[in-house]
N, CA, C and O atoms as a GROMACS GRO file, in nm:
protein
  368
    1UNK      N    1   0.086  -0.118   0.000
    1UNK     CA    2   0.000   0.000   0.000
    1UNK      C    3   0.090   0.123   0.000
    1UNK      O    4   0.186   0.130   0.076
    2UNK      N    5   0.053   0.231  -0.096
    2UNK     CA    6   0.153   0.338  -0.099
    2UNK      C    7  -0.009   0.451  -0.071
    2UNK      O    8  -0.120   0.446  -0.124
    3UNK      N    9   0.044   0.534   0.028
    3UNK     CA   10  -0.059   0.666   0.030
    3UNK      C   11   0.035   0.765  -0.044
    3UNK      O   12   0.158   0.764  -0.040
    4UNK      N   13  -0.055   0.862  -0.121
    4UNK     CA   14  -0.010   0.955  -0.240
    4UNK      C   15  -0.084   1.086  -0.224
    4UNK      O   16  -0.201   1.089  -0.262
    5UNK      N   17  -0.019   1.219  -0.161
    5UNK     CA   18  -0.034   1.316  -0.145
    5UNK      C   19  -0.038   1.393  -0.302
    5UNK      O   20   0.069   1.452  -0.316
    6UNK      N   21  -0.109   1.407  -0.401
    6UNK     CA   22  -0.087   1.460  -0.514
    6UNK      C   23  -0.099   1.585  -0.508
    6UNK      O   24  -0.158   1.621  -0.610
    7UNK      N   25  -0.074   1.677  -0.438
    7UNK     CA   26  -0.078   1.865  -0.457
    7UNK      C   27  -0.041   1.879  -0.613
    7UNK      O   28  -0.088   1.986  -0.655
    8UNK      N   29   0.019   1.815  -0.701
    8UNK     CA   30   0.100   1.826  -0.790
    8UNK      C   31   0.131   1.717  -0.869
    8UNK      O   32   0.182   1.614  -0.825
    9UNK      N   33   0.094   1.741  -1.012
    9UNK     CA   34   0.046   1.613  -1.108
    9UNK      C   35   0.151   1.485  -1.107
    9UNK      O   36   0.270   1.488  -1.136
   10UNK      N   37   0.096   1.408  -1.078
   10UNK     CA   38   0.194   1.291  -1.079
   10UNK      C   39   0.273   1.250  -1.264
   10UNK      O   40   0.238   1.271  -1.380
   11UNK      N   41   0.399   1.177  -1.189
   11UNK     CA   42   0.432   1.158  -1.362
   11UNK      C   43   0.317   1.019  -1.416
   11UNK      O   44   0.239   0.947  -1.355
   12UNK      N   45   0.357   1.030  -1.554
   12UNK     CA   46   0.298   0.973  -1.640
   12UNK      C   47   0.362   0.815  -1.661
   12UNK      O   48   0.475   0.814  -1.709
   13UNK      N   49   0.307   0.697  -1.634
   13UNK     CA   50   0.349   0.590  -1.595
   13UNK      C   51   0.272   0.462  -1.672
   13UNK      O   52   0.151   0.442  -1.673
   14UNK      N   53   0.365   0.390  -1.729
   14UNK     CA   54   0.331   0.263  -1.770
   14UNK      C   55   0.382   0.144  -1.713
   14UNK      O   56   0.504   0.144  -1.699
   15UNK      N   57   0.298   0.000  -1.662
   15UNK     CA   58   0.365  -0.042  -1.644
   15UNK      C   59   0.347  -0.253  -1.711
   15UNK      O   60   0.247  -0.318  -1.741
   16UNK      N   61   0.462  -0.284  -1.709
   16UNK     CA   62   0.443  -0.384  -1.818
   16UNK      C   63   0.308  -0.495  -1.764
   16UNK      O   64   0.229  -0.484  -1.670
   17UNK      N   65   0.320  -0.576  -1.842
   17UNK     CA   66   0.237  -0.667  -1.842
   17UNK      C   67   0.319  -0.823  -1.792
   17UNK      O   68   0.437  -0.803  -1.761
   18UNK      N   69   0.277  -0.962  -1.783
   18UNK     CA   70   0.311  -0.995  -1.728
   18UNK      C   71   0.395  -1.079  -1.825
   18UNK      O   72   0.492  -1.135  -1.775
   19UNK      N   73   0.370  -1.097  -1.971
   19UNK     CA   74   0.409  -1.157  -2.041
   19UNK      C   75   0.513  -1.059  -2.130
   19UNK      O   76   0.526  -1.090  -2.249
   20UNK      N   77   0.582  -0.954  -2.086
   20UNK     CA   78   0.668  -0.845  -2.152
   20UNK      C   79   0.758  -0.875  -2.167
   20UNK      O   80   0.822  -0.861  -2.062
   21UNK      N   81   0.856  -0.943  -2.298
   21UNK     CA   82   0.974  -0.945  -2.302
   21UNK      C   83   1.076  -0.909  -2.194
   21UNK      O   84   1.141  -0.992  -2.130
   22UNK      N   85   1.081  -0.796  -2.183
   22UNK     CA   86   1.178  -0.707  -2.039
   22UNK      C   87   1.166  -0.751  -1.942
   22UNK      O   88   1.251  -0.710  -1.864
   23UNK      N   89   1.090  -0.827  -1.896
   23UNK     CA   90   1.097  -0.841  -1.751
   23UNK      C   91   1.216  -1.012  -1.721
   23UNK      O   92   1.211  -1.114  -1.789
   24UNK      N   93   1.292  -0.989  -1.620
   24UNK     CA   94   1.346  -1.100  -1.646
   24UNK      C   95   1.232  -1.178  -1.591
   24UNK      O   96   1.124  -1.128  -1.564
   25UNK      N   97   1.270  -1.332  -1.573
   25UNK     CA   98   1.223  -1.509  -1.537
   25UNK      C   99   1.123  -1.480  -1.401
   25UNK      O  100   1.002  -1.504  -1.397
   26UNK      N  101   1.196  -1.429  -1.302
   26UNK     CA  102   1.163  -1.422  -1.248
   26UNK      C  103   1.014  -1.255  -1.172
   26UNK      O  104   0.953  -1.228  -1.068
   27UNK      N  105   1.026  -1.207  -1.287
   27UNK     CA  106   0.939  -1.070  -1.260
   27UNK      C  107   0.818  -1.112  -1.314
   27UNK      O  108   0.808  -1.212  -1.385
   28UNK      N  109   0.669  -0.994  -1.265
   28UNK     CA  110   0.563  -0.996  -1.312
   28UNK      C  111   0.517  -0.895  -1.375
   28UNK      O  112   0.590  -0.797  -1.394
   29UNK      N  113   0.448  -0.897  -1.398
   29UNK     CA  114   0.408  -0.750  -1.428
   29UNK      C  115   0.328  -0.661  -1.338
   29UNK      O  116   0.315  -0.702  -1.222
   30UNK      N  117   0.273  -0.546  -1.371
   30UNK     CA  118   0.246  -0.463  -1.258
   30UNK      C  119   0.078  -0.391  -1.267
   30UNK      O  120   0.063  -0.276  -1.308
   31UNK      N  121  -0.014  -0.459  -1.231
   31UNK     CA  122  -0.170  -0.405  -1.176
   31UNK      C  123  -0.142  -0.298  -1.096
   31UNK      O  124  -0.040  -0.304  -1.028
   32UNK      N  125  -0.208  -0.210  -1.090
   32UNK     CA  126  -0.239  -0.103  -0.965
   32UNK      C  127  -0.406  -0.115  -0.970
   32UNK      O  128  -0.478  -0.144  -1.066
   33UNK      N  129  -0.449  -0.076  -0.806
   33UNK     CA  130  -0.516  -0.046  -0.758
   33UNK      C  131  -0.535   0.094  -0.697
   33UNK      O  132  -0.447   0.124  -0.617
   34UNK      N  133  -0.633   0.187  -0.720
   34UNK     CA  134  -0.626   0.348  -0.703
   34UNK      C  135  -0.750   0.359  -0.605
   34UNK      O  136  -0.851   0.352  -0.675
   35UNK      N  137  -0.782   0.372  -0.479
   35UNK     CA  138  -0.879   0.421  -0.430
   35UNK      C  139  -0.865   0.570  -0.386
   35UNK      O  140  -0.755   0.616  -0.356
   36UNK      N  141  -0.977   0.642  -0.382
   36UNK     CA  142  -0.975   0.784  -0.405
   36UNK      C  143  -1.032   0.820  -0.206
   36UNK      O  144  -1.148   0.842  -0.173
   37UNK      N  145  -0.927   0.815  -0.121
   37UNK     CA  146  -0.984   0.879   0.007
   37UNK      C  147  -1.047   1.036   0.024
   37UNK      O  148  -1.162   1.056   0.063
   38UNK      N  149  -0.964   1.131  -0.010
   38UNK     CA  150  -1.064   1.278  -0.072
   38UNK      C  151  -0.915   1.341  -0.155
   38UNK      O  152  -0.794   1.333  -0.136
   39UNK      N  153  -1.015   1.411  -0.265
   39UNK     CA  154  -0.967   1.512  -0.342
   39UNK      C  155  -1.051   1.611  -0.361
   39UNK      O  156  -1.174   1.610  -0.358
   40UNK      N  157  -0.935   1.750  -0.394
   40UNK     CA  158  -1.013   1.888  -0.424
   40UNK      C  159  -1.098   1.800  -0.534
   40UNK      O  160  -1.082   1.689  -0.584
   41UNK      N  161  -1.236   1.945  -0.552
   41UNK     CA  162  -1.288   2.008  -0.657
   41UNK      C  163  -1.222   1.991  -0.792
   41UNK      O  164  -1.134   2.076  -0.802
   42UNK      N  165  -1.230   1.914  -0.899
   42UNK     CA  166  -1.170   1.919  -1.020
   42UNK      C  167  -1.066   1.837  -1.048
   42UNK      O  168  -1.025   1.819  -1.162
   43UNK      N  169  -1.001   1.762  -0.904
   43UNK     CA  170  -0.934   1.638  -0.909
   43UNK      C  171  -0.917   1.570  -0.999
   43UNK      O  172  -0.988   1.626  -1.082
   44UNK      N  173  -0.869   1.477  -1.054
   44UNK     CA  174  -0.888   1.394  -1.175
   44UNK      C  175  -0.739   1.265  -1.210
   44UNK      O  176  -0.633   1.326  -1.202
   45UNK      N  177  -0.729   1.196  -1.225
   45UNK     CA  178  -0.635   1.122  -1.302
   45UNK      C  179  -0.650   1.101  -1.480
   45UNK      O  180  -0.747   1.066  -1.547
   46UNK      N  181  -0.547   1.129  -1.508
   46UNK     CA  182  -0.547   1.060  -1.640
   46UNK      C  183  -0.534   0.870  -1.660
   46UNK      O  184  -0.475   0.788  -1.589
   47UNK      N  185  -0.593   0.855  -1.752
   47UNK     CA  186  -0.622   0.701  -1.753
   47UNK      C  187  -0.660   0.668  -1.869
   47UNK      O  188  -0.774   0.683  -1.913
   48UNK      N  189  -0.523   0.600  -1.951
   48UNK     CA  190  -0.541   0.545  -2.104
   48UNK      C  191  -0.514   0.664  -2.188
   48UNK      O  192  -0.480   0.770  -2.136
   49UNK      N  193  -0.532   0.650  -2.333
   49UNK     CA  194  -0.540   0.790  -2.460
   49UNK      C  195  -0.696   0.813  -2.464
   49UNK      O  196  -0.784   0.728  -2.447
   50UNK      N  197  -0.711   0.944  -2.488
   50UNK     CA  198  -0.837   0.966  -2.519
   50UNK      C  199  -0.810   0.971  -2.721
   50UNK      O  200  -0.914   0.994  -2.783
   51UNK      N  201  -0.722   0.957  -2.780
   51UNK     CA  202  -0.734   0.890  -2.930
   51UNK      C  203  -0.609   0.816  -2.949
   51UNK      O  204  -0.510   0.831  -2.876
   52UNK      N  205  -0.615   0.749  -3.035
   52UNK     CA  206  -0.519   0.684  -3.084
   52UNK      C  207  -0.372   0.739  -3.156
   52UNK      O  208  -0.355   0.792  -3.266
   53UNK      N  209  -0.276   0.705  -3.054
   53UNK     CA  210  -0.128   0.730  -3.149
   53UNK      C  211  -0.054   0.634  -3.194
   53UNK      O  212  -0.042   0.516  -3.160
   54UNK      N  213   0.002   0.704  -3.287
   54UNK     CA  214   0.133   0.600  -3.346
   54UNK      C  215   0.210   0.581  -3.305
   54UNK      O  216   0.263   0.670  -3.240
   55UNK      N  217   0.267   0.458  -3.314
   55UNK     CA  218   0.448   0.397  -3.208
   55UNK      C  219   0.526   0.550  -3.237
   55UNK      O  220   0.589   0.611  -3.150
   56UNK      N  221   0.506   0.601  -3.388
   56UNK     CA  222   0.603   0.734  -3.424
   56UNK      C  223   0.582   0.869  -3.358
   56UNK      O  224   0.670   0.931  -3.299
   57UNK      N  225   0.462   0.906  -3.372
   57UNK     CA  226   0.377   0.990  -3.285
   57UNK      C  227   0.408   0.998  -3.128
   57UNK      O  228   0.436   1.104  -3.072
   58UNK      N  229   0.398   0.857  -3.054
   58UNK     CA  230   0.439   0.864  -2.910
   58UNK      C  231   0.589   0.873  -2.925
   58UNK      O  232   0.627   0.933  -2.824
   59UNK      N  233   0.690   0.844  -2.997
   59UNK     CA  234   0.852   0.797  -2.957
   59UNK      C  235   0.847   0.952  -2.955
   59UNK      O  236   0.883   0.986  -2.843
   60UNK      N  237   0.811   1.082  -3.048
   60UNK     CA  238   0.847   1.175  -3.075
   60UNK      C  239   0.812   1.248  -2.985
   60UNK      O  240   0.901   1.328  -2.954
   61UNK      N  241   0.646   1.262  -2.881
   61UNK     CA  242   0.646   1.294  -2.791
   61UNK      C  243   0.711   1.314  -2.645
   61UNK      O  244   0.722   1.408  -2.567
   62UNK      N  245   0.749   1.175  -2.647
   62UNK     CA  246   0.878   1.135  -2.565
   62UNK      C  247   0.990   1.159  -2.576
   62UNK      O  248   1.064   1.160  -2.478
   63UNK      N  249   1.041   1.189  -2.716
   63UNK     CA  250   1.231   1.181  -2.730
   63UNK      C  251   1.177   1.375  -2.695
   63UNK      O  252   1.240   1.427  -2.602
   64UNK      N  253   1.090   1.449  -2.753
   64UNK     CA  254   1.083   1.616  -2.753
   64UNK      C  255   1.066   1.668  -2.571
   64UNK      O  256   1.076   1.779  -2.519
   65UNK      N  257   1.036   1.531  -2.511
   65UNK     CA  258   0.958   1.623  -2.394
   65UNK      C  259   0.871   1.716  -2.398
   65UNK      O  260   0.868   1.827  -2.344
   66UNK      N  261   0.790   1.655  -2.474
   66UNK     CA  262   0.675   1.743  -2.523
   66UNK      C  263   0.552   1.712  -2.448
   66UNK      O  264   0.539   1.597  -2.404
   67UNK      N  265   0.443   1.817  -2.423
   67UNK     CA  266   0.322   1.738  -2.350
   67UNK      C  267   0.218   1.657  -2.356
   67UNK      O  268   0.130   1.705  -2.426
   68UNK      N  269   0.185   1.525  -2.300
   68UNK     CA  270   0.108   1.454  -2.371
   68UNK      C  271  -0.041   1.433  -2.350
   68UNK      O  272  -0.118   1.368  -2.420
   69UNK      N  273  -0.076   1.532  -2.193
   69UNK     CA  274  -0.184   1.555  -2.171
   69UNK      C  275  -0.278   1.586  -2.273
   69UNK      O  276  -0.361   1.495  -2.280
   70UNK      N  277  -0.298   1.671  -2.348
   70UNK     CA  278  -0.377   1.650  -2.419
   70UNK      C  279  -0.434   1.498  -2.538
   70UNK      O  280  -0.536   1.484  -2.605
   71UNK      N  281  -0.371   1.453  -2.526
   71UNK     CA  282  -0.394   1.304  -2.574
   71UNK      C  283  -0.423   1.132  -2.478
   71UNK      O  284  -0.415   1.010  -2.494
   72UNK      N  285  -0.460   1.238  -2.375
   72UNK     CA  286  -0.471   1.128  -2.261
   72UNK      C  287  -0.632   1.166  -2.185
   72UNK      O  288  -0.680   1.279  -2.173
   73UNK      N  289  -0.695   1.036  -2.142
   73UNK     CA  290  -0.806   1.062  -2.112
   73UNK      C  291  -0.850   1.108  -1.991
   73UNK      O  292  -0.842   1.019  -1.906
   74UNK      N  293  -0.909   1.248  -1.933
   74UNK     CA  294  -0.873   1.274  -1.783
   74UNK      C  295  -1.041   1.217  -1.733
   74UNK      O  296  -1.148   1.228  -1.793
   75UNK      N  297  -1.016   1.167  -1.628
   75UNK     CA  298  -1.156   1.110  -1.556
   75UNK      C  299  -1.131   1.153  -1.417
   75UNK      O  300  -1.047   1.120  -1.333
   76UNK      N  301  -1.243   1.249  -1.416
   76UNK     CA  302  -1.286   1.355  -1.293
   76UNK      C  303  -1.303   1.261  -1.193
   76UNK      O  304  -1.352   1.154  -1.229
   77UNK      N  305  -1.254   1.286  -0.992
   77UNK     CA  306  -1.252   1.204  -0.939
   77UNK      C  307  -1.351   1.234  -0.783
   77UNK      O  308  -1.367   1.355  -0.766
   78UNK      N  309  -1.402   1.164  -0.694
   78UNK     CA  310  -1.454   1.227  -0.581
   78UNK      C  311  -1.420   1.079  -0.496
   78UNK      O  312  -1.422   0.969  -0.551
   79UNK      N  313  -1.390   1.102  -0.354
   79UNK     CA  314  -1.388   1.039  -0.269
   79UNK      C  315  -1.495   0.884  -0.248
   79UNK      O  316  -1.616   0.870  -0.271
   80UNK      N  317  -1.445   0.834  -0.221
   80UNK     CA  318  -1.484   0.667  -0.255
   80UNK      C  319  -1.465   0.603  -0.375
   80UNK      O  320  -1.506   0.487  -0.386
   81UNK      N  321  -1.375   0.690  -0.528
   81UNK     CA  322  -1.351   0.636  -0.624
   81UNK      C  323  -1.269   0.523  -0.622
   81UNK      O  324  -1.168   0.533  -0.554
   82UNK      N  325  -1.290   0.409  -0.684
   82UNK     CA  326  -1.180   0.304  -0.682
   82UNK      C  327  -1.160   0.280  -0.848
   82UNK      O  328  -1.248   0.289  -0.933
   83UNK      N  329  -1.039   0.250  -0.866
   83UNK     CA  330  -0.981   0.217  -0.997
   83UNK      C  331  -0.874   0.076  -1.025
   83UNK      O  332  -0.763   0.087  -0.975
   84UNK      N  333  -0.891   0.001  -1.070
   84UNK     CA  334  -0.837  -0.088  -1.126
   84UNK      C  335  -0.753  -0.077  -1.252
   84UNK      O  336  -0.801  -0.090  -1.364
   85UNK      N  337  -0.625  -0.051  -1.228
   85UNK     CA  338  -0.564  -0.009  -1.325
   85UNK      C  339  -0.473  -0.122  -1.418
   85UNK      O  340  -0.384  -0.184  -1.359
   86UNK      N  341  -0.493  -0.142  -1.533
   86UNK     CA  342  -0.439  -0.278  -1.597
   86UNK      C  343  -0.309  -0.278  -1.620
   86UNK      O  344  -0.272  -0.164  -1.588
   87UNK      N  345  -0.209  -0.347  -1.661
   87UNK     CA  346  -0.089  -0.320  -1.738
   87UNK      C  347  -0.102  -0.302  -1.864
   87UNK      O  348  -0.182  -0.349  -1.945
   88UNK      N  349   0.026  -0.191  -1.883
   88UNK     CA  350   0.026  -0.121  -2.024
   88UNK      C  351  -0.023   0.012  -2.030
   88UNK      O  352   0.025   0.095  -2.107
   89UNK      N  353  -0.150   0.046  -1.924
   89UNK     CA  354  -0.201   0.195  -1.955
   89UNK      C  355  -0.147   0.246  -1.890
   89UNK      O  356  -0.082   0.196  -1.797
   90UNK      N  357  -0.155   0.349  -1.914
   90UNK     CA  358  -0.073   0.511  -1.927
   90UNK      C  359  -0.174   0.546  -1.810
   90UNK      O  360  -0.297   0.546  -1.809
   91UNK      N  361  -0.082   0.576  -1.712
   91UNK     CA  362  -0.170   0.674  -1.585
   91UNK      C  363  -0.125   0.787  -1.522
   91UNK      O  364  -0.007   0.817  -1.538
   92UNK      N  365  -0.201   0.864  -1.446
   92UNK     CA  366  -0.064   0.948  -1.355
   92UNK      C  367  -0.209   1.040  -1.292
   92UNK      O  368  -0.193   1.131  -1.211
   0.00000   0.00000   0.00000
């Protein structure tokens, strides 16, 4: 269990799956679980793309440090939210 003070947007995080090349023999991959104890007014996580990019499209976002919020889906949050977060999506 990790508690997460977010005053300030968390980074943007993927994490593999269980069958991912990268991981050595012995690793799994990585589920999260998000329950929402309270947040301000307007709170929100991002969760998944809100459209579709290209492997080229994302590498370029990434190699520029460029922002990717706008291509990510934000879902407004209130106290008692719970989230099940899969491997592979993009959260923060």
């Amino acid at each position: 269990i990790k508690t997460l003070f977010a005053a300030m947007p968390l980074s943007l995080q993927v994490h593999p799956r269980d069958d991912d090349p990268h991981l050595k023999s012995n690793e799994c991959g990585k589920p999260e679980s998000w329950y929402v104890i309270d947040c301000e007014p307007g709170a929100g996580i991002y969760l998944g793309f809100s459209q579709p990019l290209t492997q080229s499209e994302l590498k370029s976002f990434l190699v520029g440090d460029m922002d990717l919020t706008p291509y990510l889906q934000f879902v407004p949050l209130k106290p008692g939210d719970y989230y099940e977060i899969n491997p592979h999506t993009p959260h923060a």
